[in-house]
C-alpha positions as CSV (number, residue, x, y, z in Angstrom):
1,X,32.5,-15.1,0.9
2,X,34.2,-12.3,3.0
3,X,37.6,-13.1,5.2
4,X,39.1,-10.7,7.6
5,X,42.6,-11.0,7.5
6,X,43.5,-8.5,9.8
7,X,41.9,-10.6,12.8
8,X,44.1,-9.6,16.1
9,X,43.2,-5.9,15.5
10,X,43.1,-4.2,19.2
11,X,40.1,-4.2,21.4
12,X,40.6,-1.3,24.2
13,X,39.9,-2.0,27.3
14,X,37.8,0.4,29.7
15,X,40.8,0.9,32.3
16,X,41.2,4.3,31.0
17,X,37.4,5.2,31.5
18,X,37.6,4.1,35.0
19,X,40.3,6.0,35.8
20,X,38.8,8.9,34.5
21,X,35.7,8.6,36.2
22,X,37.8,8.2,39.4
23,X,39.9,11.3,38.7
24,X,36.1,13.2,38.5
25,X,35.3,12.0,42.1
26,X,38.6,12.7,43.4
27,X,38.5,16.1,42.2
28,X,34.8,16.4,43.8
29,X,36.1,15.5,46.6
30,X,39.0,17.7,46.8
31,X,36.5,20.6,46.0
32,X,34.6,19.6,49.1
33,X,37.4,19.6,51.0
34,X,38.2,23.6,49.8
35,X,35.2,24.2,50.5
36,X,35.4,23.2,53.9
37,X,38.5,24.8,54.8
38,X,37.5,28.0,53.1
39,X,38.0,30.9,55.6
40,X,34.1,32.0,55.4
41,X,30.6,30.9,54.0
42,X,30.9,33.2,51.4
43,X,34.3,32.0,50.1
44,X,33.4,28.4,50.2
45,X,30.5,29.3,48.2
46,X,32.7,31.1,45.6
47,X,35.1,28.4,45.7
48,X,32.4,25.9,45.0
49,X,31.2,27.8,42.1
50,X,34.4,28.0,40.4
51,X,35.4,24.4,41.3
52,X,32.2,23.0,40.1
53,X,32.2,25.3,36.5
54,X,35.8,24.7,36.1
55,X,34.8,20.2,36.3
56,X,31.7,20.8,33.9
57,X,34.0,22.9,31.2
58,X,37.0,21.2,31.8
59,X,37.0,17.4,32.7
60,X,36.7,14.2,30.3
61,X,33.7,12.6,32.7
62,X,31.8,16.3,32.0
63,X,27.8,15.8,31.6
64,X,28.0,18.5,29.0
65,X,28.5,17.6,25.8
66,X,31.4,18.1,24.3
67,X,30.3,20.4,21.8
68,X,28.7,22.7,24.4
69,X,32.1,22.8,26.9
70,X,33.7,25.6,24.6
71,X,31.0,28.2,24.8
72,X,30.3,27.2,28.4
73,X,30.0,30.7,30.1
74,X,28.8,28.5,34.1
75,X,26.5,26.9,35.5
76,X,23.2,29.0,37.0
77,X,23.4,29.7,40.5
78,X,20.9,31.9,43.1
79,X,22.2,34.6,44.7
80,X,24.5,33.5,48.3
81,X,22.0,33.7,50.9
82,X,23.7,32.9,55.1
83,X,20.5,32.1,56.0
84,X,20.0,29.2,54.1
85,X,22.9,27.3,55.3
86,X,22.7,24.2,56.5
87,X,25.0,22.4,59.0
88,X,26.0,19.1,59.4
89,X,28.9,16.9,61.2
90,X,31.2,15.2,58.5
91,X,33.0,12.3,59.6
92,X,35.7,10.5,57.6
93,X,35.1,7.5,55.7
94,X,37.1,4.0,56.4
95,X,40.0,3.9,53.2
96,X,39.5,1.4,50.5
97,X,41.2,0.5,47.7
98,X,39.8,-0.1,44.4
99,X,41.8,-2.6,41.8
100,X,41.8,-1.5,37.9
101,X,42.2,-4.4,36.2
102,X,45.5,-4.1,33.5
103,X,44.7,-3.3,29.9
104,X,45.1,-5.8,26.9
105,X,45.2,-6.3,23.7
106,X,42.1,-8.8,21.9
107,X,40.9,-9.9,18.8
108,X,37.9,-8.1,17.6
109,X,35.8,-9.2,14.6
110,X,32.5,-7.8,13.1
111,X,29.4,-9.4,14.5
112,X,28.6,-10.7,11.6
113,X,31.4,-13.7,11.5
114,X,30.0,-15.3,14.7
115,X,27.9,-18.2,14.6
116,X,26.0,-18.4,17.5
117,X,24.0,-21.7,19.0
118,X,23.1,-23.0,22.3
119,X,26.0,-25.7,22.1
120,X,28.7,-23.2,21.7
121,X,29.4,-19.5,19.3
122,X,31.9,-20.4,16.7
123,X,33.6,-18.6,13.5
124,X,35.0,-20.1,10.6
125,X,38.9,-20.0,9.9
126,X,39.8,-20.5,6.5
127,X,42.8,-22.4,5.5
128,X,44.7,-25.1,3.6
129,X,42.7,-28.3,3.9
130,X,43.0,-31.8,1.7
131,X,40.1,-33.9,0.0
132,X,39.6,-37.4,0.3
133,X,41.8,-37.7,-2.6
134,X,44.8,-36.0,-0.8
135,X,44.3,-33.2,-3.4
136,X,44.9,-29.9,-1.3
137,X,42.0,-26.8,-1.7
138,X,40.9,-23.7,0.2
139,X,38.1,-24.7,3.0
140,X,36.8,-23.5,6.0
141,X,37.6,-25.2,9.8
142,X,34.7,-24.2,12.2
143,X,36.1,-23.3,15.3
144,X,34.2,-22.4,19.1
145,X,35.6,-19.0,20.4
146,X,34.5,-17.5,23.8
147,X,32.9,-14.1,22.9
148,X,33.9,-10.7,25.0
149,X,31.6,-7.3,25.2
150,X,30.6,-5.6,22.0
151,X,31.3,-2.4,20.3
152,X,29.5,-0.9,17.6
153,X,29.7,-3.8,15.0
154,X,32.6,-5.1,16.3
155,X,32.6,-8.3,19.3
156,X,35.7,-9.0,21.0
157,X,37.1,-12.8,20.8
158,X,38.6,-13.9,24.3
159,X,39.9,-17.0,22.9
160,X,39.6,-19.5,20.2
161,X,41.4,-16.9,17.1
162,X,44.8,-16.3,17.1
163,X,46.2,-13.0,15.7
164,X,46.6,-13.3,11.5
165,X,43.9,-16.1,11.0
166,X,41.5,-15.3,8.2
167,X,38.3,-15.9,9.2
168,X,35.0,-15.8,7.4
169,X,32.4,-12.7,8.1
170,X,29.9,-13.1,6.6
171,X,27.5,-15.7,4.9
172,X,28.8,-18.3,7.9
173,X,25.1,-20.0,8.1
174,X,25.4,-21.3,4.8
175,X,28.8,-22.8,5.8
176,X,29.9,-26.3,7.2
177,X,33.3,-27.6,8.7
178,X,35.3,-28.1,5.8
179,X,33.5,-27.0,2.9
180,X,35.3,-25.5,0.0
181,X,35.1,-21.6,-0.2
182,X,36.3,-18.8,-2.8
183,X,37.2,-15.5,-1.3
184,X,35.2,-12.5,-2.1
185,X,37.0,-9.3,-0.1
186,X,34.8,-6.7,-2.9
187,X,32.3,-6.5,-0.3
188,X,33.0,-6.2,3.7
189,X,30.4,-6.1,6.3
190,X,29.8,-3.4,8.7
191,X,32.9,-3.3,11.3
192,X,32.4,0.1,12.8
193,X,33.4,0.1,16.9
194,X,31.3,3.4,17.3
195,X,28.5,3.3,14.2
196,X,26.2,6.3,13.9
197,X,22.6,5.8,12.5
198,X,22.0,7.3,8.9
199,X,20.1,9.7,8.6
200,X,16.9,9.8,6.6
């Protein structure tokens, strides 16, 4: 039987990857704007070229790879060409604001530790429980969690597991509410938030 005492570990949110992904339109935009202001065709078109390269080498929200951004030499462009220009009235757009919702901090636990049924998804929390004799003894206390998005191997509890508990991951369908359990830590189950596939 495996317990994870280190339940409460942090769960990031995606606040950051919004805002990055809003920087990368901004900075679209601005480059339209340059464009647009440029003093002749033939500068706007430079400026979009450099504005454009400068975004693919250089920006988190990149479609490159990262592996590919340091050798990045441009992207390919045709030759500048007046007479294929096209015109077009731009008007502004009405303002709007878009609301990140604030980071925090959530327990995560490998997928393995949830048990999950139509009636509810619970874990297992070990602690310090008492037979009918009164005589005290390690056991397990099933307990219903509400389950977040998953990473990897790892599913974020919302509630239900408070920071510290030890909680069982992995053998749970053989377990019960308050059956007695022996803690086995020789062996952990897969709790990688970015897992890559082996390869053969």
């Amino acid at each position: 039987m495996d317990g994870d005492p280190s339940a409460g570990a942090p769960h990031s949110s995606r606040a950051e990857e919004l805002l990055s992904l809003l920087d990368w339109k901004r900075r679209v935009f601005a480059l339209y704007r340059d464009v647009r202001n440029a003093p002749s065709p033939g500068e706007g078109w430079r400026r979009w070229r450099t504005g454009r390269d400068a975004l693919f080498r250089d920006h988190a929200q990149s479609p490159l790879p990262p592996a590919a951004r340091a050798g990045f030499a441009g992207l390919e462009y045709g030759d500048y060409d007046p007479d294929v220009r096209v015109l077009a009235e731009v008007e502004p757009a009405s303002r709007a604001e878009v609301a990140i919702g604030a980071s925090r901090t959530v327990i995560s636990l490998p997928a393995s530790a949830i048990s999950y049924a139509p009636f509810g998804d619970s874990v297992f929390v070990v602690t310090d429980l008492k037979d009918p004799a009164g005589k005290p003894y390690r056991g397990v206390r099933q307990q219903f969690v509400k389950v977040g998005a998953a990473r990897g191997d790892q599913i974020a509890i919302l509630s239900g597991v408070k920071p510290g508990e030890e909680v069982v991951t992995s053998g749970v369908f053989k377990l019960r509410n308050g059956a007695a359990v022996h803690i086995n830590n020789s062996v952990r189950p897969a709790n990688n938030p970015a897992p890559k596939p082996q390869e053969g």
